[in-house]
C-alpha positions as CSV (number, residue, x, y, z in Angstrom):
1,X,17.2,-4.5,-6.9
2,X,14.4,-6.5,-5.5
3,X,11.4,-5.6,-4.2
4,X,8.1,-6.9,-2.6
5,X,5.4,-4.6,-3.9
6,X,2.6,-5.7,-2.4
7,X,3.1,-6.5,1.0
8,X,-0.2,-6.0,4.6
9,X,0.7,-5.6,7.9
10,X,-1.8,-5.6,11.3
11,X,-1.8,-1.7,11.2
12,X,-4.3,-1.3,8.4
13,X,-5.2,-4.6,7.3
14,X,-7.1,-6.6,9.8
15,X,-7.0,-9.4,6.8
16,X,-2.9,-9.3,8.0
17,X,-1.1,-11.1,10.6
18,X,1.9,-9.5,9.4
19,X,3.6,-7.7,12.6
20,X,5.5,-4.2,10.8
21,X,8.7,-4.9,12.5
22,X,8.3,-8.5,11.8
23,X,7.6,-7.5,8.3
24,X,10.9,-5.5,8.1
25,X,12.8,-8.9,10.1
26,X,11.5,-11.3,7.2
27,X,12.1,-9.2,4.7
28,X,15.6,-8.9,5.5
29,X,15.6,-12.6,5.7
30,X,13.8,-13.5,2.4
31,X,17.0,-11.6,0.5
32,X,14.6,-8.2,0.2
33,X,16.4,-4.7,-0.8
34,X,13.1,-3.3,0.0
35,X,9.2,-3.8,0.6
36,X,6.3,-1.5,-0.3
37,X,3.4,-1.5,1.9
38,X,0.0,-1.6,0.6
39,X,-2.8,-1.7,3.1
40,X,-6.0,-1.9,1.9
41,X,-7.2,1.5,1.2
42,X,-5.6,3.4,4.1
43,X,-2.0,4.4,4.1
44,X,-1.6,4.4,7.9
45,X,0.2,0.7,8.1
46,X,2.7,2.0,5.3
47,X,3.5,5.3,7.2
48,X,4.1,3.2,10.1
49,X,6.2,0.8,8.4
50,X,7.9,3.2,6.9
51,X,9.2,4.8,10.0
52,X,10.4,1.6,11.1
53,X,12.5,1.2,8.5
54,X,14.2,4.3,8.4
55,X,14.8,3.5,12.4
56,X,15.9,0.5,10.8
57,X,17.9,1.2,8.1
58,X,15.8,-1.2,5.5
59,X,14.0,0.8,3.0
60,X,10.2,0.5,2.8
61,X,8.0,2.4,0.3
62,X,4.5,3.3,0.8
63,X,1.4,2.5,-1.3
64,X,-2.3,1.6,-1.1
65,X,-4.5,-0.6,-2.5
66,X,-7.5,0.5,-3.8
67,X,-10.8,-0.9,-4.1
68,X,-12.8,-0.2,-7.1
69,X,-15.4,-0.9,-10.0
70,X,-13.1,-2.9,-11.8
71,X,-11.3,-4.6,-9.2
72,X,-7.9,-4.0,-6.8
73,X,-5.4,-1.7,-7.5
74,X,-2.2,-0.7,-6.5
75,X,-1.2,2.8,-6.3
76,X,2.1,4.0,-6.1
77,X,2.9,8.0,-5.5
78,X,-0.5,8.4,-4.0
79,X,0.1,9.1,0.2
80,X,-3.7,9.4,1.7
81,X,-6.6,7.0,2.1
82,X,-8.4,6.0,-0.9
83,X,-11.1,8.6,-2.5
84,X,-14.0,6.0,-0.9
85,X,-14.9,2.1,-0.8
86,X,-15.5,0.6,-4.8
87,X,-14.0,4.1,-6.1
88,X,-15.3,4.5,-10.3
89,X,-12.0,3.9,-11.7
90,X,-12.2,6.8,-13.6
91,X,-12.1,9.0,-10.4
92,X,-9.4,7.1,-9.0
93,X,-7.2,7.4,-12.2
94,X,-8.1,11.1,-11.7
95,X,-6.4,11.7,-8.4
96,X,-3.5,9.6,-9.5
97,X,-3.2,12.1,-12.6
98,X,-3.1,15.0,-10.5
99,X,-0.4,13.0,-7.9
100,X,1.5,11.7,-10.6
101,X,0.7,8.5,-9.0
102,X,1.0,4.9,-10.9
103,X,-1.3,2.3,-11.0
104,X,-1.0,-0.9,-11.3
105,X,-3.7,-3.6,-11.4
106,X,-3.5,-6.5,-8.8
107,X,-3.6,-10.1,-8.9
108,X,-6.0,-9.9,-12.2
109,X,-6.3,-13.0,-13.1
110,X,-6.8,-14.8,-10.7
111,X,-9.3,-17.3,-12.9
112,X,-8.0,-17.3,-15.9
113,X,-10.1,-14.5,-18.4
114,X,-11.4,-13.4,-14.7
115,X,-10.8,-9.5,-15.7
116,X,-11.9,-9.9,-19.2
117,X,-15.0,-12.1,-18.4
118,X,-16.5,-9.1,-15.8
119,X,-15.8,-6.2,-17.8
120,X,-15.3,-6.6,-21.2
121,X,-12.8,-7.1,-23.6
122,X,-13.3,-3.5,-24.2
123,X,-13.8,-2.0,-21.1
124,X,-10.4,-3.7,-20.1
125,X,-8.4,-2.5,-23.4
126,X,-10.0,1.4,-22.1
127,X,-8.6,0.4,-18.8
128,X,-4.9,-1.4,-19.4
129,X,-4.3,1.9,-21.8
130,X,-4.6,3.7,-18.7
131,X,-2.4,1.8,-16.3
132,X,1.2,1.9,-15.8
133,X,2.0,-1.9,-15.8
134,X,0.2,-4.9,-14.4
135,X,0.4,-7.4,-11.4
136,X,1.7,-10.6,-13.3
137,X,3.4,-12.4,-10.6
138,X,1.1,-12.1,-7.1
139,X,2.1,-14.8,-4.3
140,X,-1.6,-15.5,-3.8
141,X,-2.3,-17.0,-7.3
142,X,-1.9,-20.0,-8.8
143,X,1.1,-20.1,-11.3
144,X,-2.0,-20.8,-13.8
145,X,-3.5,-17.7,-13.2
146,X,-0.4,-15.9,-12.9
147,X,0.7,-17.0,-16.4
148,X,-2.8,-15.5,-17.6
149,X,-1.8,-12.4,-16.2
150,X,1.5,-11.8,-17.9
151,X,-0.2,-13.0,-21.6
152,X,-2.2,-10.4,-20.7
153,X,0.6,-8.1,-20.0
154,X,2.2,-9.1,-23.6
155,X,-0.8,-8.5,-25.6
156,X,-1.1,-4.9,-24.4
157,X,2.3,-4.5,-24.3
158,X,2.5,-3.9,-20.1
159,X,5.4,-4.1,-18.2
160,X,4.9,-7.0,-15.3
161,X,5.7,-6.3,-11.3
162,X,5.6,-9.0,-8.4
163,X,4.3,-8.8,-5.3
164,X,3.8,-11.8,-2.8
165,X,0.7,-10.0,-1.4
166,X,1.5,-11.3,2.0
167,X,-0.9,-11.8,4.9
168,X,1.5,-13.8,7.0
169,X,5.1,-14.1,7.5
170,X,6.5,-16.9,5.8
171,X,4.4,-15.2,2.9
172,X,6.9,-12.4,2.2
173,X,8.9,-12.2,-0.5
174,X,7.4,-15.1,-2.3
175,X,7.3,-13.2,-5.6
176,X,8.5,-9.8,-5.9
177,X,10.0,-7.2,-8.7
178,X,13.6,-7.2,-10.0
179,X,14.6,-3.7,-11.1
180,X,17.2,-2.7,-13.2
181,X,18.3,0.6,-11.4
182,X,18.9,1.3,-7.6
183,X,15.7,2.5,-6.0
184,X,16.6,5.0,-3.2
185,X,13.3,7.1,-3.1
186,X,9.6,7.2,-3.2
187,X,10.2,9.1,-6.2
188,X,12.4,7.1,-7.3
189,X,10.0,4.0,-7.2
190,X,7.3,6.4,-9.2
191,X,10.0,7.0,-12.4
192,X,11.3,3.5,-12.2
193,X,7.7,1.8,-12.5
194,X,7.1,4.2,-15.3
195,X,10.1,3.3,-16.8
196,X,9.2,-0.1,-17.3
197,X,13.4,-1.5,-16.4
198,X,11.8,-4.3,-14.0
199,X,10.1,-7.5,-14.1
200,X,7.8,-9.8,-11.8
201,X,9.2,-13.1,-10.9
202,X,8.9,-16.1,-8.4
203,X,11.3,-16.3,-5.2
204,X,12.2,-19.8,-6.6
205,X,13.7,-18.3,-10.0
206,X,17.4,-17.4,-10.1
207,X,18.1,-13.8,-10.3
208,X,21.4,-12.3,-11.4
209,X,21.3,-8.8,-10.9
């Protein structure tokens, strides 16, 4: 099943030109099973979207991104605004706990070592221990930094989602998440992300499931 996890529309995300039912029209085109909107740090575009789709009868999922000491993060499970603007981590993971949300970090490394280089190989070991998988195929990196991001992935021993992180239209789609299992629910999202049957690639790359 494929799916774009990281996806902005105009409700929430004034950085989006991304129209919802234009999203859900694109989407469709691109060869999308589903999307998952995450607006940044306010679920209201998703919720939107999301009603849409069921009018529609294309799936879309809801998620946020979240701003916070140690960079973007995509949230999963978690249905309100974020707890503030540059949330501690450590109170974000916190909420998540107590939705059984996942998180994943997003477009990491960007710059090569970018993640690393801020915080600390250490601080980043505490933090990718704590994470459910990590962004290694974003639309808006380069395939350098990209490729960064899923060594990282390896050497912590991550699972790797894609999301083309889309701010316009022709945008959508251009790297999304194959899963292994049919994803029919919200909930069903949550378990598969946690069960790690997926993996992050490039529109371009064949796909045979």
């Amino acid at each position: 099943m494929k799916i774009d996890l990281h996806v902005h529309t105009t409700v929430s995300s004034p950085c989006s030109l991304i129209d919802p039912e234009r999203l859900i029209e694109r989407a469709r085109e691109a060869g999308l099973d589903a999307v998952c909107v995450t607006e940044h740090d306010e679920i209201k575009g998703a919720e939107v979207t999301r009603e849409l789709g069921l009018k529609q009868g294309f799936p879309v999922f809801r998620g946020v991104e979240v701003f916070t000491d140690m960079g973007d993060m995509l949230v999963y499970g978690l249905y309100e605004d974020a707890p503030g603007w540059k949330v501690p981590f450590e109170r974000l993971l916190e909420r998540c706990r107590e939705a059984g949300a996942a998180i994943v970090p997003a477009h990491s490394c960007r710059v090569t070592g970018e993640l690393e280089r801020i915080h600390g190989e250490e601080r980043v070991a505490w933090l990718l221990d704590r994470v459910t998988a990590l962004e290694t195929h974003n639309g808006g990196c380069t395939p350098q930094g990209n490729a960064a991001a899923q060594d990282l992935a390896r050497r912590f021993g991550l699972p790797g989602t894609g999301g083309s992180d889309a701010h316009h239209e022709f945008q959508v789609g251009r790297c999304y998440t194959v899963f292994e299992d049919d994803i029919e629910s919200e909930v069903d999202l949550v378990a598969a992300l946690r069960g790690g049957r997926y993996e992050g690639v490039y529109m371009w790359e064949p796909v045979d499931r």
